[in-house]
C-alpha positions in Angstrom: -47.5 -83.6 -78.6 -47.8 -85.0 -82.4 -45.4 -87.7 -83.5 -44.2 -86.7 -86.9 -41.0 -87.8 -88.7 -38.6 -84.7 -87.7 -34.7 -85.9 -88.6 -33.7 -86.1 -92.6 -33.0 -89.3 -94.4 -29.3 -89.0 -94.3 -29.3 -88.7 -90.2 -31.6 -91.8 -90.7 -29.3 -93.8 -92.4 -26.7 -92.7 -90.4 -28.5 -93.4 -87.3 -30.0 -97.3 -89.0 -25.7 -97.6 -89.4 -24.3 -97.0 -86.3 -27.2 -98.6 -84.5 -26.5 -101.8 -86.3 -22.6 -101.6 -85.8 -23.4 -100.8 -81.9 -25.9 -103.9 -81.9 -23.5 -106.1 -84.0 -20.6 -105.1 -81.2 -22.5 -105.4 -77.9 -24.0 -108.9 -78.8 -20.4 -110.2 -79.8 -19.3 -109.0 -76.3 -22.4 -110.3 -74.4 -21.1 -114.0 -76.3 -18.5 -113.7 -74.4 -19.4 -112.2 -71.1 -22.8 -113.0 -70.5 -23.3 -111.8 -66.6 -22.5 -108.5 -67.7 -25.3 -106.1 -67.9 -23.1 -103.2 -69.6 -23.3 -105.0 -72.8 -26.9 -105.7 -72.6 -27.7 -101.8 -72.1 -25.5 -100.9 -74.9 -27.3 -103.4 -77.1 -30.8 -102.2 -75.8 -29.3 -98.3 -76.8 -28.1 -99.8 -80.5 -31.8 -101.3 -81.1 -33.0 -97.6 -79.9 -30.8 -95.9 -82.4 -31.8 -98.7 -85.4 -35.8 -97.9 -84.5 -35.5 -93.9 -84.3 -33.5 -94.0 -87.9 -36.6 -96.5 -89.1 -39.6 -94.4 -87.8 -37.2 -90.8 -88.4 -38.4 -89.7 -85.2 -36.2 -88.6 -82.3 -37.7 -88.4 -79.4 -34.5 -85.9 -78.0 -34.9 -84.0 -81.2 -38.8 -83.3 -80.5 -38.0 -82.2 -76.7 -35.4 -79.7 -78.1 -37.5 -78.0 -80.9 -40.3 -77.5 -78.7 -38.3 -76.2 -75.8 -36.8 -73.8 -78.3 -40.2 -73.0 -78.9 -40.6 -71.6 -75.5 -37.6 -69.2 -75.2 -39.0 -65.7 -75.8 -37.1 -64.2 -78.6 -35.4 -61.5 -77.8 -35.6 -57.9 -80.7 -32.1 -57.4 -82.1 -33.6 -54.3 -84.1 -33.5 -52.5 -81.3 -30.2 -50.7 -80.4 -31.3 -49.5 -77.0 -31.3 -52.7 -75.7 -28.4 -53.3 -76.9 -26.6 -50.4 -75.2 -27.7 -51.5 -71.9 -26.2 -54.8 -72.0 -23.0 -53.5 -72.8 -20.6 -52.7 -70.0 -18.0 -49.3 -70.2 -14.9 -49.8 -69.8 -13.4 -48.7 -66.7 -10.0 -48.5 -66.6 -9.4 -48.2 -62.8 
């Protein structure tokens, strides 16, 4: 599998955005509630979203383009096959 950068600068800036106002909110929260471990997640998921929009590379993007890659495609030239997956109408 190759690491390249595969999401645009604008997802990356919006991803670098959110994952600094998610950050921002969870450590405010953890201030005040420190023996909960939800906050601390959510901060550790804000950090993730602030690194993927620095390095523009998600990991969830890669895992969807190349299992894309392994669905057979199917011929929509063909009107045969078409045909068949069309069901008459019955009436009764």
């Amino acid at each position: 599998m190759e690491i390249k950068q595969n999401i645009g600068i604008l997802n990356a800036l919006i991803r670098i955005t959110c994952g600094l106002t998610i950050l921002a909110w969870s450590t405010a929260k953890m201030v005040k509630r420190p023996w909960r471990s939800t906050f601390l997640i959510t901060a550790i998921l804000g950090a993730m979203k602030v690194g993927e929009g620095i390095v523009r590379y998600c990991p969830v993007t890669s895992l969807i383009q190349e299992g894309m890659k392994m669905v057979p495609d199917k011929k929509e030239d063909d009107e045969d096959s078409f045909q068949e997956t069309i069901v008459p109408y019955n009436p009764t």
